[in-house]
C-alpha positions as CSV (number, residue, x, y, z in Angstrom):
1,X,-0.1,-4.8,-16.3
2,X,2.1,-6.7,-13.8
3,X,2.3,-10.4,-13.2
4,X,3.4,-12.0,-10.0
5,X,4.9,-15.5,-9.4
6,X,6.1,-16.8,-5.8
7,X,7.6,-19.5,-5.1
8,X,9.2,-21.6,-1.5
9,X,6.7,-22.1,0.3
10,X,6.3,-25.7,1.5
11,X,6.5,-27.7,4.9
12,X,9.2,-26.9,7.2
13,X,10.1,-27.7,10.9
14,X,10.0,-25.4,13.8
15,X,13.6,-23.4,14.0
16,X,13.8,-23.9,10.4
17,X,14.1,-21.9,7.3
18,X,12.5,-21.0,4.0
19,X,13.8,-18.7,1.1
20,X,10.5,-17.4,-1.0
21,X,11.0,-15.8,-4.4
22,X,8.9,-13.7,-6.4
23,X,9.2,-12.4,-10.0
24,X,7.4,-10.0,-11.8
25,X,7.2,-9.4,-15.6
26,X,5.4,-6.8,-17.2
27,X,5.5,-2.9,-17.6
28,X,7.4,-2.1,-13.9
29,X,7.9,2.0,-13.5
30,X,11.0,2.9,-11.3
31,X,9.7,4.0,-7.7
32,X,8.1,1.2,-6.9
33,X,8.0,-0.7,-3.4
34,X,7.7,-4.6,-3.2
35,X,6.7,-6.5,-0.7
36,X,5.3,-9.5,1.1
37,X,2.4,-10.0,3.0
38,X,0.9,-13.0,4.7
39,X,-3.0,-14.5,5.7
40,X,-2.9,-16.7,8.2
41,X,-6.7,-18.9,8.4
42,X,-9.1,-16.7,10.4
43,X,-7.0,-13.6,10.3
44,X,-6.8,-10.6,8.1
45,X,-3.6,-10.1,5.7
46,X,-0.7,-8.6,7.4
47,X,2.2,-6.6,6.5
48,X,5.8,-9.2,6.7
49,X,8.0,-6.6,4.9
50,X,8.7,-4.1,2.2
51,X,11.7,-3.0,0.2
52,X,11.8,-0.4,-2.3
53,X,13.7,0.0,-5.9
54,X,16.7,1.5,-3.8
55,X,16.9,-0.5,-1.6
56,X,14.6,0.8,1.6
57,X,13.3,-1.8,4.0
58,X,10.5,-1.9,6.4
59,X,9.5,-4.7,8.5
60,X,6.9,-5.7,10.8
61,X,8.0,-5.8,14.5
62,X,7.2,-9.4,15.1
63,X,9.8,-10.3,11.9
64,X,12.3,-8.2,13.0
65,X,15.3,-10.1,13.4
66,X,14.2,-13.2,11.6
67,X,12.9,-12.5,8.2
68,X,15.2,-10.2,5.8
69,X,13.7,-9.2,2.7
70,X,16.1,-8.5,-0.7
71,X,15.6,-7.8,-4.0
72,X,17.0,-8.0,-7.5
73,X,16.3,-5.5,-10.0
74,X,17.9,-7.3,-12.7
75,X,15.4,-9.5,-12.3
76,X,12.2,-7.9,-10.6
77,X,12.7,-10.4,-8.4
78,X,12.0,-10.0,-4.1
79,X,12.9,-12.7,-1.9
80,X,12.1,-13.2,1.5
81,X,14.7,-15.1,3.9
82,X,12.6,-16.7,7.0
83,X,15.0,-18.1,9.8
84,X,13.8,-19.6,13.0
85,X,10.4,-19.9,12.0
86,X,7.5,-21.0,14.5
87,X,4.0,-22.3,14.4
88,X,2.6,-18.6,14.1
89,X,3.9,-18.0,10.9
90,X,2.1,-20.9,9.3
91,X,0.6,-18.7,6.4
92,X,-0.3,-18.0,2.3
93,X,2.6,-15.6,1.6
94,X,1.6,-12.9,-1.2
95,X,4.3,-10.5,-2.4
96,X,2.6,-7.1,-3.9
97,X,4.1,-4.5,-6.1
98,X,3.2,-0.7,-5.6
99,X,3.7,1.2,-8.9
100,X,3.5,4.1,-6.1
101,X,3.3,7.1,-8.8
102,X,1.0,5.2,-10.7
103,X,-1.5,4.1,-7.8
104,X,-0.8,1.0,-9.0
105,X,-0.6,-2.1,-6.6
106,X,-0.5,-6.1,-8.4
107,X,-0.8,-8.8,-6.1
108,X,1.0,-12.4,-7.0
109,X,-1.4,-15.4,-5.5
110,X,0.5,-16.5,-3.0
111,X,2.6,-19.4,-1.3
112,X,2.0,-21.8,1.2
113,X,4.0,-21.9,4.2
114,X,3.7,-24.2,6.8
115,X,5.7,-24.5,9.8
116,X,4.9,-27.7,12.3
117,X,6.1,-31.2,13.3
């Protein structure tokens, strides 16, 4: 079992920034991908960027540029650096962990972001 905390979401500007964290504790295999997600009201979830265990990234095209994700293994920690941010990205921000030669995926609850005047 894996559990998953975020945290930094919150209120911020147009053009500005947020820095959300996420740690997991439990039993976490090596070869595993993390990664964040987002839900925006009305929309389906959608893939904001994974990284794996050595480092790998993958980002959607619309983040590309702005958002930079990272991780600690020390701590089983992700982050997620969000620059620039716009009205669109107003979201709940979930980071995930695939245990992938488990088929394993845990899901934190998520963390409000919210990005207007």
């Amino acid at each position: 079992q894996v559990h998953l905390v975020e945290s930094g979401g919150g209120l911020v500007q147009p053009g500005g920034s947020l820095r959300l964290s996420c740690s997991a504790t439990g039993t976490i295999f090596s070869g595993n991908v993390m990664g964040w997600y987002r839900q925006a009201p009305g929309k389906e979830r959608e893939l904001v960027a994974t990284i794996t265990d050595v480092g790998s990234t993958d980002y959607a095209d619309s983040m590309k540029g702005r958002f930079t994700i990272s991780r600690d293994n020390t701590k089983n920690t992700v982050y997620l650096q969000m620059n620039n941010l716009r009205p669109e990205d107003t979201a709940v921000y979930s980071c995930s962990i695939d245990l992938v030669n488990y088929g394993l995926i845990y899901w934190g609850q998520g963390t409000q972001v919210t990005v207007s005047e």
